[in-house]
C-alpha positions in Angstrom: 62.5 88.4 111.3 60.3 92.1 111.5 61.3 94.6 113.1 58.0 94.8 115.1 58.4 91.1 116.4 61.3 92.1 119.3 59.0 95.8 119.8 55.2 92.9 120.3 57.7 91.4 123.1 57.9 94.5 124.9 54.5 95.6 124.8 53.6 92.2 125.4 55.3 92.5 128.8 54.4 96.2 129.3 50.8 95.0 129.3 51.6 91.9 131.7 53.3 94.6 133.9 50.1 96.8 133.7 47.6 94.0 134.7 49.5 92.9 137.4 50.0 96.5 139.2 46.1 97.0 138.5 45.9 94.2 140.9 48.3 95.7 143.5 46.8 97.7 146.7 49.2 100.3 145.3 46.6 100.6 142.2 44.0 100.7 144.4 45.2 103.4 146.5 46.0 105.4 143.5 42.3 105.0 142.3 41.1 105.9 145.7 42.9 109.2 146.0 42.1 109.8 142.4 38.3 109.5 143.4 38.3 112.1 146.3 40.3 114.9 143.8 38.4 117.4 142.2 37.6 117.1 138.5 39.7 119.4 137.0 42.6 117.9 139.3 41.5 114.4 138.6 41.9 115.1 134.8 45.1 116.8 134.9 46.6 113.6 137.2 45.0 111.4 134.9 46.9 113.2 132.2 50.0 113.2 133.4 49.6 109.6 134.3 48.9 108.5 131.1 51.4 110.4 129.7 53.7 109.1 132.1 52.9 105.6 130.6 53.0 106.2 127.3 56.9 107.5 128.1 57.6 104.3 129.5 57.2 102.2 126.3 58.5 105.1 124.1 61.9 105.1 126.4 62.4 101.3 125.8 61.8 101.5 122.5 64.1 104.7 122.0 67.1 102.7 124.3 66.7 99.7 121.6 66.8 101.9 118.9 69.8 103.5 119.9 71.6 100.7 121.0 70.7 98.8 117.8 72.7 101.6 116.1 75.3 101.8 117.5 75.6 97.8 117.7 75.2 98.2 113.9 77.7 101.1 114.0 80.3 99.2 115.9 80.3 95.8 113.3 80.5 98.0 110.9 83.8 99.7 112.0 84.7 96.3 112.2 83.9 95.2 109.0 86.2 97.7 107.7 88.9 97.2 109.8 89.0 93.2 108.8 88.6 94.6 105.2 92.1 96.8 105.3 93.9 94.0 107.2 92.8 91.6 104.6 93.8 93.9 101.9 97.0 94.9 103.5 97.9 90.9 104.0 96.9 90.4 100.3 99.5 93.4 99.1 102.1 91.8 101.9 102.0 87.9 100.6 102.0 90.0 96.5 105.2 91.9 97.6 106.6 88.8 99.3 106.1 86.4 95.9 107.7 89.3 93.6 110.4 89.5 96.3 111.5 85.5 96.7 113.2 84.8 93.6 115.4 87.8 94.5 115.4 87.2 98.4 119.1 86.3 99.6 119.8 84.4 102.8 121.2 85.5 105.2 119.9 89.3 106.1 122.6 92.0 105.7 122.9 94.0 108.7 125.9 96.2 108.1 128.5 97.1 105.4 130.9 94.3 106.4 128.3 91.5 106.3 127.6 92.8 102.3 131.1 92.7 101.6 131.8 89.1 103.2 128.8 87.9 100.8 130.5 89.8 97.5 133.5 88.7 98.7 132.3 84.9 98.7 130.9 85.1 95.3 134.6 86.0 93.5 136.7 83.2 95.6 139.0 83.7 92.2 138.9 87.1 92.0 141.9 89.5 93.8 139.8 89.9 97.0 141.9 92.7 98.6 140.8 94.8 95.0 137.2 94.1 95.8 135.3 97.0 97.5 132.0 98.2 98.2 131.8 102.1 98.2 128.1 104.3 98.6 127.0 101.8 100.9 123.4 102.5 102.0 121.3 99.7 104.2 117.1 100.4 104.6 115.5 98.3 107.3 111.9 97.4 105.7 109.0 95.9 107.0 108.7 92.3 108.0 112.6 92.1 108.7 113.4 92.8 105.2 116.8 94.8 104.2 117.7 96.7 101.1 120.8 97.5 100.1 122.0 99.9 97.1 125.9 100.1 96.9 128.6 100.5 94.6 131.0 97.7 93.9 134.7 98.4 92.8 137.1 95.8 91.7 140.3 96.1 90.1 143.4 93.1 87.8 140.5 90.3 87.3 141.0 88.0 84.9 138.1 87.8 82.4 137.0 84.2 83.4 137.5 84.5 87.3 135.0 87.8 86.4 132.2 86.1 84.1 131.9 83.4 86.7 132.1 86.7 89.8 129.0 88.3 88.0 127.5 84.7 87.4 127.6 84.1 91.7 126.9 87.3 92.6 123.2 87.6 90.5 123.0 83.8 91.0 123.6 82.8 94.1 123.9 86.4 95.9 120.6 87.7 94.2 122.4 90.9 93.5 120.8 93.2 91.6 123.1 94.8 88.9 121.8 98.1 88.0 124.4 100.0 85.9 128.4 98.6 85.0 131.6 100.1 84.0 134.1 98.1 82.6 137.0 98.6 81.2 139.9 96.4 80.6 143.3 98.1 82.1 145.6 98.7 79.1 149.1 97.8 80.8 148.1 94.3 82.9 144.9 93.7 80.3 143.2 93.1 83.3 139.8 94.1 83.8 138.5 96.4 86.3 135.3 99.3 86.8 132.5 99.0 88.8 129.0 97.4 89.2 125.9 99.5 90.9 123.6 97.4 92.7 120.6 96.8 94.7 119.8 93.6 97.1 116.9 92.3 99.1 117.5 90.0 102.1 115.7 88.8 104.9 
């Protein structure tokens, strides 16, 4: 559709307007006192009147203009507000699919609750030598936790430890970042510690 079509409309109706005032006894009034002025008066009044109709239109036109702007203005800002949302939903639901394999159930809320779950994964192990030290909990977004701790154990037995570590990244989703293990010279037990990062939600 042109541009002009919606601006014919109005000067379509501007005209209808004009016809139908022409018609009025207010029109004829007007044209009656504009016949008893002098000339110089009569062409200044005429002057002023046409200039006062040739405002009219250029108003309406100016109001649409303006409002068209800022209507266009306004969907814009839109546009680009749907734009971030989608593109922050895309980098959510990307975060989320790295996250799931290594997502545990269910969220840790405090230092006890991550020690109950380490706890759980060594039902073999000595559990009064098991304990979580540097314990630090971040709340994330969409009711995500992270946790980054240090976990100390002391006289396991090398099979009750293999299948420990095999629970904790299996089942627990723990993270192991760094180990220290050495194997105690008097009881040849094992003992050290793991350093670890979790996700749960």
């Amino acid at each position: 559709m042109s541009w002009f079509t919606p601006m014919k409309s109005v000067d379509d109706l501007l005209f209808k307007r004009a016809d139908e005032f022409k018609k009025s006894p207010s029109y004829q009034k007007l044209a009656d006192f504009n016949s008893t002025i002098e000339q110089e008066s009569r062409d200044l009044f005429n002057f002023l009147l046409s200039l006062l109709f040739f405002l009219i239109p250029l108003s309406i036109v100016f109001y649409f203009f303006m409002s068209n702007r800022s209507i266009r203005k306004t969907i814009e800002l839109k546009e680009e507000v749907a734009q971030e949302a989608d593109r922050y939903l895309n980098i959510k639901n990307a975060t989320l699919d790295i996250l799931t394999p290594i997502l545990a159930r269910p969220k840790v809320n405090s230092e006890a609750d991550f020690l109950a779950q380490i706890k759980s994964a060594g039902p073999q192990m000595p559990q009064n030598e098991i304990m979580v030290t540097d314990f630090v909990l971040d709340q994330l977004q969409d009711g995500l936790s992270k946790v980054q701790a240090n976990i100390k154990f002391k006289n396991a037995f090398n099979q009750n430890f293999s299948q420990f570590i095999d629970n904790l990244v299996n089942q627990k989703k723990v993270q192991i970042i760094e180990s220290q293990i050495i194997k105690n010279e008097n009881t040849n037990l094992l003992e050290g510690s793991l350093s670890v990062v979790h996700f749960s939600k």
